[in-house]
N, C-alpha and C positions, 0 to 999 in steps of 0.2 A: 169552433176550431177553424184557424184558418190555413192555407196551402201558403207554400214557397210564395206563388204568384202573387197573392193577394197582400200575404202579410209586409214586403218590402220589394217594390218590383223594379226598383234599379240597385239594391243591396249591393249583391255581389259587384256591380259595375263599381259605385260609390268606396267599396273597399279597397281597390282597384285602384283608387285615385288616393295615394298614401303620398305626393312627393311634398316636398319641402312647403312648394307656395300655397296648397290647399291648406295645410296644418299653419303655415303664420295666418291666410285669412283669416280662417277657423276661432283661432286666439286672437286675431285682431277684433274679430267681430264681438266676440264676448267681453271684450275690454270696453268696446266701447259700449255695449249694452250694461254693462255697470255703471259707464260714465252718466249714462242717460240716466240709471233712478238714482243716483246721488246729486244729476244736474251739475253734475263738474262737467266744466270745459276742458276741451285742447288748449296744452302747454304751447308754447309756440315754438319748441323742438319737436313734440309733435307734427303739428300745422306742416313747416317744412318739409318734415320726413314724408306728410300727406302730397303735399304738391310735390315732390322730387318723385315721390313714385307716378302720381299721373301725368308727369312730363315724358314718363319711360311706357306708358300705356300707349301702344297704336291709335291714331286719329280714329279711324273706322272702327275698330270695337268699341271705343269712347264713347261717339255719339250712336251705337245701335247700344248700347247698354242703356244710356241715359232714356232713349226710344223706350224703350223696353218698360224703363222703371214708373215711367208716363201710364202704361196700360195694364202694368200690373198690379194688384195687394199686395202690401207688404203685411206679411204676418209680425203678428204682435209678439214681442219677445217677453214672457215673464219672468219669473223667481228662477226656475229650473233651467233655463238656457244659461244660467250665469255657470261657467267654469273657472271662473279666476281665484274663487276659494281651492276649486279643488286642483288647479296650475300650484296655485302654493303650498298645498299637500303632498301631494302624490311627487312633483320633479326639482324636491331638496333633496340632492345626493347623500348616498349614504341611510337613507332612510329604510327599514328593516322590511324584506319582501313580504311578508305578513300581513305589516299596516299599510301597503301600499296599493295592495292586493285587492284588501279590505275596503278601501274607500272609490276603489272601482269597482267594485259587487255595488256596491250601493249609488252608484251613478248608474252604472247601468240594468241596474232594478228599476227607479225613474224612470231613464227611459224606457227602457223595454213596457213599462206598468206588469212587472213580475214580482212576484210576493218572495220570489227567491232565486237568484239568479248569482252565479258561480265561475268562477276565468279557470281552466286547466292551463299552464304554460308548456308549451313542449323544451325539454329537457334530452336534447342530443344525446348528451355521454351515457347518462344509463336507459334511452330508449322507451320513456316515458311520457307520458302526461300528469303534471303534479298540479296539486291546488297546495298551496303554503299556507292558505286560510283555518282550514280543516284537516291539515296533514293527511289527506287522502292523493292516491295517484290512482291511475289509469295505464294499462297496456296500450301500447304504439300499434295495435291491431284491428280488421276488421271486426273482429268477434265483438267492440264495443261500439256504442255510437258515436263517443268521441273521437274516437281511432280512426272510425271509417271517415268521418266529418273532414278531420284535420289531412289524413289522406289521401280524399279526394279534393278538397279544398269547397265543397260545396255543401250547404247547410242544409240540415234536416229537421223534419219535427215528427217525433215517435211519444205516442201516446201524452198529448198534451204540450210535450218539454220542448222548446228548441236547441236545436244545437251548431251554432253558428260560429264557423273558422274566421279568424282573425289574422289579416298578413300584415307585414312591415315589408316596404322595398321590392314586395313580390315572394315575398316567402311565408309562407303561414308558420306563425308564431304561437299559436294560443287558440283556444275554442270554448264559446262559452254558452254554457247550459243553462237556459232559462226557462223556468217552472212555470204554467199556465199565465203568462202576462199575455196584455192585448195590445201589442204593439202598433196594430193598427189607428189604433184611437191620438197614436201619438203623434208630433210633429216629425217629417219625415227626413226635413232638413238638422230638427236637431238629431235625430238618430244616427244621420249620419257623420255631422260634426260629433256628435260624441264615441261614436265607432272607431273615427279615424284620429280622434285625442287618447283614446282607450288603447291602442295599440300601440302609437308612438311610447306613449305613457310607462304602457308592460317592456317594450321594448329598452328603453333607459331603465326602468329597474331592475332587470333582466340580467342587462348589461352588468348595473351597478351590484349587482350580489356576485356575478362572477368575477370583477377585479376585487371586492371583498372576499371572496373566496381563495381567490389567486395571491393574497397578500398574504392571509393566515396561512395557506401549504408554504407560504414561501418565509413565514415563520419560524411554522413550525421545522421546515428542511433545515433553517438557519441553527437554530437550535438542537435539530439532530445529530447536524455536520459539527457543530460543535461538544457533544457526545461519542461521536466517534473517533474525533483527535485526541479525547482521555483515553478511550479501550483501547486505542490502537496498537499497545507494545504486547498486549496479549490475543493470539489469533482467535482462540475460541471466544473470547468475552465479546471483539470486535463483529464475527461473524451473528453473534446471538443480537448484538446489538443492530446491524441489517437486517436481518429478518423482522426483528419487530418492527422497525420503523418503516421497512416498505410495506408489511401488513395496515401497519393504519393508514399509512399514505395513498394505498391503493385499496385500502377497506374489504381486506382480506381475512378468511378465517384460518391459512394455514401457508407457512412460507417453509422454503429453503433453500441452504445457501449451496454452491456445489464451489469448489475453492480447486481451481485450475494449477495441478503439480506434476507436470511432466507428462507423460500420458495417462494419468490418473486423475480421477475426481475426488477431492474429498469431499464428503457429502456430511453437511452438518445439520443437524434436528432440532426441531424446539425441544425433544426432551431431553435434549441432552448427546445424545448419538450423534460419534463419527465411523464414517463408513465410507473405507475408500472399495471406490469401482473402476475396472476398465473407464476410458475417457469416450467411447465409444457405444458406452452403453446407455440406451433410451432418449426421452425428450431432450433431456440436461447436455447429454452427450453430444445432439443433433446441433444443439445450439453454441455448446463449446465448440467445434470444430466449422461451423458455417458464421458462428456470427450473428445469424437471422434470427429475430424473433418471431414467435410459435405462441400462437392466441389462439386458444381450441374453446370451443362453447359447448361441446358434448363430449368427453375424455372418452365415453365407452366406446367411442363412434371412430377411434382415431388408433392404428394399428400400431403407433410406437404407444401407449398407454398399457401398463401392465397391471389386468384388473386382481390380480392374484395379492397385493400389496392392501388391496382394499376387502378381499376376503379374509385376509388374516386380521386386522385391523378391525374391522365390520365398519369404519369409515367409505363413505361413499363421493368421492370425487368426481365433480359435475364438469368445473369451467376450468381452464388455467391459464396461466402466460407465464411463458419464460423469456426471461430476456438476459443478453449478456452484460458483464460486470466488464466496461475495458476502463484502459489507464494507457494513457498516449496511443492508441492505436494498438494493444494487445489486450485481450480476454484475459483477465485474472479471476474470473467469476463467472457461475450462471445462479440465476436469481429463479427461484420455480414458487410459482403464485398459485394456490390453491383456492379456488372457491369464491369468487365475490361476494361477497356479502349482501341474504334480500334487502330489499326496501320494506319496512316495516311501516304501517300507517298505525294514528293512535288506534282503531277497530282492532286492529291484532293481523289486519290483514298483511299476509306477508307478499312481495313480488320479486320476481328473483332478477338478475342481472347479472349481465356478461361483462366482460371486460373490456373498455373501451381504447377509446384513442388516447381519452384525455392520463387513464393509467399508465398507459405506454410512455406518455411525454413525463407523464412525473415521476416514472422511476425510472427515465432513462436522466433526469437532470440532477435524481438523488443518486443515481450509480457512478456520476464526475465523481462526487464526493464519498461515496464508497470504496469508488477504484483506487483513487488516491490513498485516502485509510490502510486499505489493504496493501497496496505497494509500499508503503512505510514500516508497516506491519512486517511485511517480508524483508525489508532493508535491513529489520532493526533483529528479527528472527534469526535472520543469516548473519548474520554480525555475531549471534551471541552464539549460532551452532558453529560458528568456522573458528570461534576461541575455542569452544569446546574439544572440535572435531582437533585443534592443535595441541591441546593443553593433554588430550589423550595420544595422540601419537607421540609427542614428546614426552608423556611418561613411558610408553610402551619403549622407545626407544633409549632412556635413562635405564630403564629394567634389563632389556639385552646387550647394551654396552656393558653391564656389570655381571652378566652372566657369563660364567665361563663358556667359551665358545666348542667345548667338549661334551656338554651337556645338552645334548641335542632334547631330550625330554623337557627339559628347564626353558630353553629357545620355542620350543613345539606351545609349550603352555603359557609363555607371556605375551603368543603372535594369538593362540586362541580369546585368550581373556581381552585383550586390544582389540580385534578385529569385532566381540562380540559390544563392548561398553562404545565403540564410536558408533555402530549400526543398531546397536539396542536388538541384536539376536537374542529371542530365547535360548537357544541350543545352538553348536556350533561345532565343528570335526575340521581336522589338520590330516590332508595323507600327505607323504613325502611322496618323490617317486623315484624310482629304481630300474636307471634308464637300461641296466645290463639284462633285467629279465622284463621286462616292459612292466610293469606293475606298480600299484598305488600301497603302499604299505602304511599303519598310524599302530601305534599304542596307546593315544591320549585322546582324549574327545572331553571335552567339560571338565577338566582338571581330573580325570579319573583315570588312574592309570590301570593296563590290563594286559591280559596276551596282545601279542603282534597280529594284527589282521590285513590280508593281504589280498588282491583282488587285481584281475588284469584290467588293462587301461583300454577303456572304451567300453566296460561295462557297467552301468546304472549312469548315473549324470553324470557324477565326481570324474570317474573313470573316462567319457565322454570329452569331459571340459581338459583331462590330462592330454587327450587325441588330438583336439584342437587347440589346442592354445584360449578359445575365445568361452568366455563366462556366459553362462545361465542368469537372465532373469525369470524365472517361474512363478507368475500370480498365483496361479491353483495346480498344486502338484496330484492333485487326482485327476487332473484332465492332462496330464502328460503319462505318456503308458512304460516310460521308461522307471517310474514311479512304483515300488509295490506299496502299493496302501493296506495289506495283510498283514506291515509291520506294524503300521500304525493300531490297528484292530487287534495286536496282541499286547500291545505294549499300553494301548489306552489311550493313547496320543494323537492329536490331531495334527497333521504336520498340513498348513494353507498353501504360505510361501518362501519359495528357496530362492537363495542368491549364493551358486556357486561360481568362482572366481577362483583363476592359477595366478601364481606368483612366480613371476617371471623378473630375472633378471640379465642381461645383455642377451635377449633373443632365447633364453633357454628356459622351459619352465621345470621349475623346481620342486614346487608342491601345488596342492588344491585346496581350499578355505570353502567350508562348505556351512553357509547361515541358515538356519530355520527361525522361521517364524518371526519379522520384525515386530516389537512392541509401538504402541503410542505409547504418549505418557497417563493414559486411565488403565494399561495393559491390556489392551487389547491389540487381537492382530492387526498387522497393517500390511501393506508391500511396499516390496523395495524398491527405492527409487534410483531412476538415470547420475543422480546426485550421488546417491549412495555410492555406485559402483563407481565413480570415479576417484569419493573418498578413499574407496578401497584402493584401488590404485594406487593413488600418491604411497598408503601405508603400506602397501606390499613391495615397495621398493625397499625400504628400511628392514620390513622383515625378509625378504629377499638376500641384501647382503648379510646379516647375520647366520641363515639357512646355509648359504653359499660358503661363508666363512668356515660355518662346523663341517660342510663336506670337505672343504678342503684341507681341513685338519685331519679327518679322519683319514682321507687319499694317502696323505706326506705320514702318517704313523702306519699304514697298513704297507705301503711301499718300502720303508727305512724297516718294517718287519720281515718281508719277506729276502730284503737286501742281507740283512744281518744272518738270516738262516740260510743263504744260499754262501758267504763269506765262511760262515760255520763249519758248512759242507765241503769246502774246499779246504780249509785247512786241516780240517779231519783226516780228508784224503792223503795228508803229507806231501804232495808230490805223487805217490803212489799211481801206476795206471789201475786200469779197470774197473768196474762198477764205485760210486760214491754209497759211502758206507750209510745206512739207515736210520735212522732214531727216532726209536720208538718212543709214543708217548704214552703217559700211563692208560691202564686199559680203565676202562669206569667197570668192566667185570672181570673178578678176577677166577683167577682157578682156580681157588676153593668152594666156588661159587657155584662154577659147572659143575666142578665134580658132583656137589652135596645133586645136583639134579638128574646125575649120571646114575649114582648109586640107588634112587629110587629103583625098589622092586615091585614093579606090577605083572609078574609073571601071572598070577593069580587073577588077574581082569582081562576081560576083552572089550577091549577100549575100542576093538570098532564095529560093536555092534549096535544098532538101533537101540537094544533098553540097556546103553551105558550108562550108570550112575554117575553123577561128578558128586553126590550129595556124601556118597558112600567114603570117598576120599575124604571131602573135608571132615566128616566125623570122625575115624579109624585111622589116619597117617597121622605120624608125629610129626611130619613135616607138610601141612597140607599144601602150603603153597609151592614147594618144591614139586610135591607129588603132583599139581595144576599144573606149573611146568614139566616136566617130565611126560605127560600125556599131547600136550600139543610138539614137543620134542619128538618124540618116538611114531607120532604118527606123521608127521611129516616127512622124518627120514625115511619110512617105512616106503613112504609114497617113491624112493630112489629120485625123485623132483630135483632134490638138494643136488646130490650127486650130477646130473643129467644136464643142471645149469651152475656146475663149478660154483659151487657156496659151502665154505670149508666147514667143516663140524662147530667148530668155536665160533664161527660168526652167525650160524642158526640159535646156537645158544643165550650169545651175545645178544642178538636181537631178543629174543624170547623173555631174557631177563630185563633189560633194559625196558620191555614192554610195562612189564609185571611192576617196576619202578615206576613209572606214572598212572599207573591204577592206585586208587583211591578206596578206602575201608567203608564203602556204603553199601547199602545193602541187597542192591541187583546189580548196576552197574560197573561191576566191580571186575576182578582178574580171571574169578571164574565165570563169569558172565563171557568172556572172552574165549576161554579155555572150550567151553559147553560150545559155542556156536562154531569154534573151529570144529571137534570133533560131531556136530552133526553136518557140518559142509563136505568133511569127508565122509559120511556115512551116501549123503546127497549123491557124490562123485562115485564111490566106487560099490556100494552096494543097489544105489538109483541106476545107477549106468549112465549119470548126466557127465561123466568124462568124455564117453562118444561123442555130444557136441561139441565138444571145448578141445582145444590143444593142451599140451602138457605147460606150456609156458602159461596158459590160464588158468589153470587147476595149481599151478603152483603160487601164480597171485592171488589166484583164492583164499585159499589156505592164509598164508603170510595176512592177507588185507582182515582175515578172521579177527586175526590176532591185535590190528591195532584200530578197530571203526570205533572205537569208543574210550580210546588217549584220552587220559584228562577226565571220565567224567564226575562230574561232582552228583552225580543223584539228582541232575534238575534238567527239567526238561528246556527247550528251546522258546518255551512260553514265558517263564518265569523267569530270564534272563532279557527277555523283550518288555517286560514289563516292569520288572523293578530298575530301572533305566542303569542295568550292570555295562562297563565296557564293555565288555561281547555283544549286549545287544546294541547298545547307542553304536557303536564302530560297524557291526554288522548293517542293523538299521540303514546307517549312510551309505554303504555301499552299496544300498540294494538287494543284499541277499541276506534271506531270512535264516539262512539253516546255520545258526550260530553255531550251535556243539558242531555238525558234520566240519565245521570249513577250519573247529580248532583242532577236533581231529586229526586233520589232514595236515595242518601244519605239524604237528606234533611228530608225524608218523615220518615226514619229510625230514624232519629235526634228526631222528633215531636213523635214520637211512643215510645222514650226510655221513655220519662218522664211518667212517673206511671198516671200524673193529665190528660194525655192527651189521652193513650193508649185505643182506643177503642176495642182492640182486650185483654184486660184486662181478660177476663172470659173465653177464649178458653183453652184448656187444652193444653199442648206441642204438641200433634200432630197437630191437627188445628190450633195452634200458626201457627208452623211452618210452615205449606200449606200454611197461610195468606200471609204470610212474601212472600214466594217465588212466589207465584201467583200473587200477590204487582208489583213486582219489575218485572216478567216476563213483564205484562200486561206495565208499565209502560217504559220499553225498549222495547218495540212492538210500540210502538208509532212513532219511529226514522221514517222519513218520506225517508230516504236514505233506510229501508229494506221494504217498501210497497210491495213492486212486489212478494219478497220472502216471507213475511209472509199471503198473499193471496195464492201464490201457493201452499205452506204448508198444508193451513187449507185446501184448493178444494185437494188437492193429499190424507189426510190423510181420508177426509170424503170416496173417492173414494175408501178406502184400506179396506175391511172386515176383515183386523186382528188387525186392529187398535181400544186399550184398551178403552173404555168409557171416562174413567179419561183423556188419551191423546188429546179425542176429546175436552171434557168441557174445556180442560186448554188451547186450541187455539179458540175454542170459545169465553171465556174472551177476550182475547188476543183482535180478529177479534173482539167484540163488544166496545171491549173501544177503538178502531183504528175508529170503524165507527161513533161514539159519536164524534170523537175529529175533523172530515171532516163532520160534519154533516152539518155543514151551510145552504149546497145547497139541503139539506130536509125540511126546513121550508118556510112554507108563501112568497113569493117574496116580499115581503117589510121589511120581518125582514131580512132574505139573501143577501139585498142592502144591507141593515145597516153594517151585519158582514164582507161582502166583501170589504166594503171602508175602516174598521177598520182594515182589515188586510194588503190593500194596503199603509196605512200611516206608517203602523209599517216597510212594507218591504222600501220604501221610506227612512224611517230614519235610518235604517241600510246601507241602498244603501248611505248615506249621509256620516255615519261614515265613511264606506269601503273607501269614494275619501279621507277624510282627512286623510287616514292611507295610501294611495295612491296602495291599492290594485284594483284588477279586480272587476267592478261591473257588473253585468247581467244586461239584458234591462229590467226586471222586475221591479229592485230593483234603477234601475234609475228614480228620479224624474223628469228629465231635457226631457226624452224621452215622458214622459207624455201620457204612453201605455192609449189606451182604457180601462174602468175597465169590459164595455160586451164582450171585444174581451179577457182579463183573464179569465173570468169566464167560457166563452164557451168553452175556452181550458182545464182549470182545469174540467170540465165536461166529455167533449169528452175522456181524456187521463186519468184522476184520479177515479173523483168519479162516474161517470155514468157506466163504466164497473165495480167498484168496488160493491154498490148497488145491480145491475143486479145478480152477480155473485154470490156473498152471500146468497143473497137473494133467489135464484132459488136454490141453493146447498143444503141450509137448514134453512134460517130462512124467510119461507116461509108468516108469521105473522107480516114483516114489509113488506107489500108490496106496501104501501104509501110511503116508503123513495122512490121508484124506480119512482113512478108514478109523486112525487113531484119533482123530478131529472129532469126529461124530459119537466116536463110542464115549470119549471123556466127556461131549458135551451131554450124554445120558446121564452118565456117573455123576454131574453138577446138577443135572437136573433132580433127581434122587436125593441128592442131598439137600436143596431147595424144597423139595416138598417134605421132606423129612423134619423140617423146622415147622 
C-alpha cells in the first residue's frame, strides 16, 4: 500500500498545470511517438510549423533545454504512451457520454496498473457525482469518499482504492476511483500526460452531452409550444396541458397551475380540480403578487407550506418551486412544482434531488410560451363571454321592452332570470325599495311567487347595500357576521359566495340584486369576480330604467286616483258649506256577521277562569266558530281596554272577524288556537296580577296581538319553509331573518289594522299608535320558537340589571307573556292538555308527510311512520321547554301565576302514569 507521497509526488502540482500549451505538447508528443514506430517522417508543413514555434522560443530556455537534454535519459516511449488512437475516440463530437467514459476507464486503468478503475463527473444541477458507465451516482457530500475528494480537491486512498480529483481550468471536474493499482511501478510522466488528456477529454464530453441535452429540451419545448397553440381556445385543456409539460421539463412528480383572475386564483389539478382561492393565499399567492420565485427544499420547514393538504392527501411533499407565468410584463400564472424527482441508479439505488438553477431557466423560457397561450386563451375566452354577456342582456332587455310596464312582478322576474344566466348564480332575490317607509320589500326570488316580505334597510347585506349605494363582494359568507348561516342549517343549503349589487339609476337606487353562489361550468362553486360586477352594472342600467318606468306608472295612476276622489268630493259637496260628505266603502264585515257573534250565549261559562274549556265550545255550539269569537269579544270588552282607548264596538268585532278570516282549518294552528291563548293572557293579567306591571295601553296590545301572532298559519313550522326552498323561506333567507311565519304574521296583522273599519288602535294618538305598532310586532316575533332560550335569558338578565329603564322591563314582559300564553298547553287541566297535545302532534305529522313528498329530512317527531309515544313528547317538551320556563319566570317576577308551575308538574305526573302504564 502506498501513501499520497509516495504514490505521485508532484500529482496534485502536475493537475495544476491543465493550460492550453501543456495539453498541445502532451498531444504533440504522442503524435510524434507514433510517427517514430511507423518511421514516418515530418510533412514539411509540419517541419515549418516545428521551426515557426522555436523561432518564438526564448534564446535562453533554448539552449539550457538543449543543455539539459545532453545529461539527461530520455525515457523510452512504448505501446501505451501512444494516445492518438484514443484522441480519435474519445474527441469525435457528439459521441455518447457512456462510450466516451468508457475508453477513459480503460486508459486510465493502464495507467494507474488498476484492475478497475472508475471517472464520477460532477454534475452541478442535481448536486451529484454520476458514472454514465455503470449508471451509478454519488452524493456531493462528505459522508462519501468521492464527495469529500472532489470537495476538498485533494486525493485520497481508503482501504486500498484511490480516489483522485480531477480539474479543468482550475475547477475540479470529476474524481476517479481506482481499485488496488500500483501506480508507482508506472511512468510518472505518462501519468501525468494521461491525467491532464483525461480531463480535457471529460471536460469536452461533458460539454458535448450538455448542448445535446440543451438541443433535445429545446425540442422538446419546440414541440410543446406547438401543443399548446392547438389547447389554447379551451382554458382548462391549455392549463392541463402546462402542467404536464413543465413536469417533464423540470422532471417533476406533481404540478399546478394557479390562473391569475382579478384577486383570485384559480387553481387547477392534475385530477381534474378547479378551485378558486383568495390571490393572497400561500406559496402560489406569495409569488402572484411579488413576482419572486420560491425554491424550497424542505416544505415542512417553511411556514407559508400547509401540511394539513398533505394529511388528508397522505401524499408527502418534500421540495418545490414556484415560479410566475408572466406575458409582456404581467403575471398571468403561477406554476407550483411538486417534488423533483430521485435519481435512480440501475442498483435500485434511489437519490433524491432539489431543484436547481437549471429548472428555473427552463420553465422560466417554457413560461414565454405558456404566457403567451394563456393570453390568447383569454383573448379568445373574453371575446366569446362578452358575446354571451351581450346576447343575454339584449334578450333580457327584448323581454322587458315587451313586458307591460304595469307588471312589476313580470319586470322583477326577467331582471332575476338575466342577472342569474349572465353571472351563472345558483340562486338569486330582487327587493325593491320603499323610499317613504325606508325598507326593502320582494315577492319573487327564483321565479317563485309568495307573500310580500319586507325588512328595514340596513339590515342583513341586501338591506346594507340599500344604505349605501355600494355592492357586496363576499367570498365566504360564514365569515361575514352580518350572515345567518342558521338558514342555511335549516334549509340544507350551503350558501359560499354573495354578490349583492343596487340598481341605481340617475344617482337613486331603486332596488337590490342579491346572487348566491356563482357556478363553473363542472357546477361547482366559484366567486364572483371584479368582472362580474361590472357586468352587473352595465345590466342594471337597463333594468333600472324599466324599474323606474313601472314606478313611474304606478305614481301618475295612484295620483290621477286620488285626484279623481278629491274632484268627486267636491262636487258632492254642491257648492254646499260645511263638512265634505263621506263615502263609505263596503265593509269586508258586515252586520250580520256581528250580530250572529253578538247573539252567542255563554252565560252559562266562565270564560275567565283558569280551567276554561275552549274544547267544550267547539263540541256543544252550533256555531263554534262564532262562539271562538264571541269569547275573545266579551272578554276584551270586559277588560273596559276598548272603551278606555276610543275603539268602537264594530271595530273590535271587525278586527276579531277579519282575524278569524285568515286562519286556516289545520289542526293546532288554527282560530282557536288564537281564541285559547287570548283568554289565558287574560287569565295571566288579571287573575296572575301581571297587570300591575304593565300599563292598560299594554294589556290591551296584549290581548289584541293574542288574537293575530299566528295570521296565516299553514300548520308548518319555520323549518319546513327554510327547507323546501318556499318563498317565505328563500325571501326570508335573503334578508337575513329566519323567523319566516313571525315576520308574515306581522305583515298580515299590519294588513288588518290599515283598513280604517278594522283598526282597533283607531283612537290612540301618534305616540301610543306607535308603541302599539312596535310592541305588536316585538311581542309577535318573540314568539319564534328557534329564539326561546334567548328571549328568556334577556328577560331573567334584564330583570337582574338595576339600571334597567321600566319601559325596557314592561316591553319584555309582553314579550315573555305572550311566549307563555302561546306554550300554555301544559298549564291547563290534564284532559284539556290531551286534547291540545294530540292536536299538535297531527299538525307535526302532516308536515312530516309533506316534508317525504318534497323528499326532504324529517325529524322523528314529525314522522308518522315512527309513531313516537304522545306521553314520552310531552314529558320532554316539559322537562326541556316549558317546566324550566314556567319555574323561571314565575320565581323572577310574576310571582301571581303560580298555578302554571304547579299545573306543569302535576300533568307532567299524570304523563308519566300513563307512560308506565303501557
Amino acid at each position: 500500500m502506498f501513501t499520497q507521497q509516495r504514490l505521485l509526488p508532484n500529482t496534485q502540482e502536475l493537475l495544476k498545470e491543465t493550460n492550453h500549451l501543456c495539453e498541445a505538447f502532451a498531444i504533440s508528443e504522442s503524435i510524434l511517438a507514433r510517427y517514430q514506430r511507423n518511421n514516418k517522417q515530418l510533412s514539411d508543413s509540419e517541419k515549418k510549423a516545428f521551426a515557426s514555434l522555436l523561432l518564438r522560443v526564448p534564446h535562453d530556455f533554448l539552449t539550457e533545454t538543449v543543455a539539459s537534454l545532453g545529461t539527461s535519459k530520455t525515457s523510452s516511449i512504448g505501446p501505451t504512451t501512444d494516445l492518438g488512437s484514443l484522441i480519435d475516440n474519445v474527441f469525435g463530437f457528439g459521441k455518447p457520454l457512456k462510450d466516451v467514459f468508457q475508453l477513459l476507464n480503460q486508459e486510465l486503468g493502464n495507467c494507474l496498473n488498476s484492475p478497475r478503475c472508475r471517472v464520477y463527473y460532477l454534475d452541478p444541477t442535481d448536486n451529484l457525482l454520476k458514472d454514465p458507465v455503470y449508471a451509478t451516482a454519488s452524493t456531493l457530500d462528505e459522508t462519501t469518499p468521492l464527495g469529500k475528494a472532489v470537495l476538498t480537491g485533494i486525493q485520497r486512498e481508503i482501504a486500498g482504492t484511490l480516489y483522485l480529483p480531477l480539474s479543468f481550468e482550475g475547477k475540479v471536474i470529476a474524481c476517479v476511483e481506482s481499485a488496488w493499482g500500483s501506480p508507482e511501478k508506472g511512468d510518472k510522466r505518462r501519468i501525468k500526460e494521461t491525467l491532464q488528456f483525461v480531463a480535457c477529454a471529460m471536460h469536452n464530453a461533458i460539454e458535448s452531452e450538455r448542448l445535446r441535452w440543451n438541443k433535445e429540451k429545446a425540442e422538446a419545448m419546440l414541440e410543446m409550444a406547438t401543443q399548446l397553440a392547438r389547447d389554447n381556445l379551451d382554458e382548462a385543456v391549455l392549463a392541463n396541458s402546462i402542467m404536464n409539460t413543465a413536469k417533464v421539463l423540470t422532471e417533476s412528480d406533481r404540478c399546478s397551475i394557479f390562473l391569475v383572475k382579478d384577486d383570485t386564483l384559480e387553481a387547477h389539478f392534475e385530477d381534474g380540480n378547479i378551485v378558486a382561492i383568495p390571490i393572497a393565499t400561500g406559496i402560489a399567492g406569495y409569488v402572484a403578487q411579488t413576482g419572486q420565485t420560491v425554491k424550497i427544499s424542505d416544505a415542512y420547514s417553511d411556514d407559508r407550506f400547509n401540511r394539513e393538504v398533505d394529511k388528508a392527501t397522505g401524499y408527502r411533499t418534500k421540495t418545490i418551486l414556484c415560479m410566475p407565468v408572466t406575458y409582456e410584463g404581467s403575471i398571468v400564472a403561477v406554476a407550483q412544482l411538486i417534488n423533483k424527482l430521485d435519481m435512480v441508479t440501475e442498483s435500485g439505488l434511489r437519490l433524491p434531488r432539489t431543484f436547481g438553477k437549471r429548472d428555473e431557466e427552463l420553465f422560466q423560457t417554457f413560461s414565454m410560451f405558456a404566457g403567451a397561450s394563456l393570453r390568447n386563451c383569454r383573448i379568445n375566452e373574453k371575446l366569446i363571454n362578452e358575446k354571451r354577456k351581450s346576447d343575454a342582456i339584449l334578450d333580457v332587455v327584448t323581454l322587458l321592452s315587451n313586458t307591460d310596464i304595469r307588471d312589476v312582478d313580470g319586470i322583477v322576474r326577467h331582471v332575476l332570470h338575466g342577472a342569474k344566466r349572465l353571472l351563472y348564480a345558483d340562486r338569486s332575490a330582487l327587493f325593491l325599495v320603499d323610499k317613504e317607509r325606508n325598507e326593502l320589500y320582494s315577492r319573487i326570488a327564483d321565479s317563485v311567487a309568495g307573500k310580500e316580505i319586507r325588512f328595514p334597510c340596513g339590515q342583513g347585506i341586501a338591506g346594507v347595500v340599500a344604505s349605501t349605494g355600494i355592492g357586496e363582494n363576499i367570498l365566504d359568507a360564514y365569515q361575514d357576521p352580518r350572515f345567518n348561516r342558521e338558514v342555511d342549517k335549516q334549509l340544507g343549503y350551503r350558501t359560499q359566495t354573495l354578490l349583492c349589487e343596487p340598481i341605481v339609476l340617475n344617482g337613486e337606487i331603486l332596488a337590490v340584486v342579491q346572487l348566491v353562489n356563482k357556478l363553473n361550468e363542472a357546477g361547482e362553486v366559484t366567486v364572483f369576480t371584479e368582472s362580474d360586477r361590472e357586468t352587473f352594472r352595465v345590466f342594471s342600467l337597463f333594468a333600472g330604467i324599466s324599474i323606474n318606468n313601472s314606478h313611474l306608472l304606478e305614481f301618475a295612476v295612484k295620483a290621477g286616483r286620488e285626484m279623481m276622489e278629491l274632484n268627486e268630493n267636491r262636487a258632492l259637496a254642491g257648492g254646499r258649506t260645511g263638512s265634505l260628505r263621506n263615502i263609505k266603502r263596503p265593509l269586508a264585515i258586515t252586520e250580520t256577521e256581528r250580530q250572529a257573534v253578538r247573539d252567542i250565549n255563554l252565560a252559562h261559562l266562565d270564560i275567565t277562569s283558569i280551567d276554561f274549556d275552549l274544547f267544550y265550545l267547539r263540541e256543544n255550539m252550533d256555531l263554534p266558530l262564532d262562539a271562538a269569537a264571541a269569547v275573545a269579544y266579551r272578554l276584551i270588552v270586559g277588560t273596559g281596554l276598548p272603551q278606555k282607548f276610543r275603539c268602537r264596538d264594530d271595530t273590535l268585532l271587525n278586527f276579531i272577524l277579519q282575524c278569524r278570516k285568515k286562519y286556516r282549518n289545520v289542526p293546532y294552528h288554527n282560530f282557536y288556537h288564537v281564541v285559547d291563548v287570548c283568554q289565558t293572557i287574560y287569565t295571566f293579567l288579571y287573575k296572575g296580577a301581571v297587570c300591575e306591571k304593565l300599563t292598560e295601553l299594554d294589556c290591551f296590545v296584549l290581548l289584541v296581538t293574542a288574537l293575530v301572532h299566528d295570521l296565516d298559519h299553514m300548520g308548518l313550522n319555520n323549518s319546513f319553509y327554510l327547507k323546501t326552498d318556499s318563498p317565505l323561506g328563500i325571501l326570508s333567507s335573503a334578508s337575513g331573518n329566519a323567523s319566516v311565519l313571525e315576520v308574515h304574521h306581522c305583515n298580515l296583522a299590519v294588513e288588518i289594522l290599515s283598513d280604517p273599519d278594522s283598526d282597533v288602535f283607531e283612537g290612540l294618538d301618534a305616540t301610543d299608535r306607535t308603541l302599539a305598532y312596535r310592541s305588536m310586532i316585538d311581542c309577535v316575533l318573540a314568539t319564534d320558537m328557534a329564539k326561546h332560550g334567548k328571549s328568556l335569558e334577556t328577560f331573567l338578565s334584564v330583570l337582574g340589571n338595576p339600571e334597567t329603564s321600566e319601559q325596557r322591563i314592561a316591553e319584555l314582559t309582553m314579550q315573555i307573556v305572550l311566549k307563555a300564553g302561546d306554550v300554555s298547553n301544559v298549564t291547563k287541566p290534564f284532559d284539556i292538555s290531551r286534547l291540545w297535545a294530540m292536536a299538535v302532534t297531527e299538525e307535526f305529522y302532516r308536515q312530516g308527510d309533506m316534508e317525504k313528498e318534497k323528499g326532504v329530512e324529517v325529524l322523528p317527531m314529525f314522522d308518522r311512520s315512527k309513531n313516537t309515544e304522545l306521553a314520552k313528547g310531552q314529558i320532554g317538551f316539559i322537562d326541556f321547554v316549558a317546566g324550566p320556563f314556567f319555574k323561571k319566570i314565575v320565581s323572577a317576577s310574576l310571582t301571581g301565576m303560580q298555578w302554571t308551575v304547579e299545573r306543569v308538574e302535576s300533568n307532567r305526573l299524570e304523563w308519566q302514569r300513563t307512560l308506565d302504564a303501557k
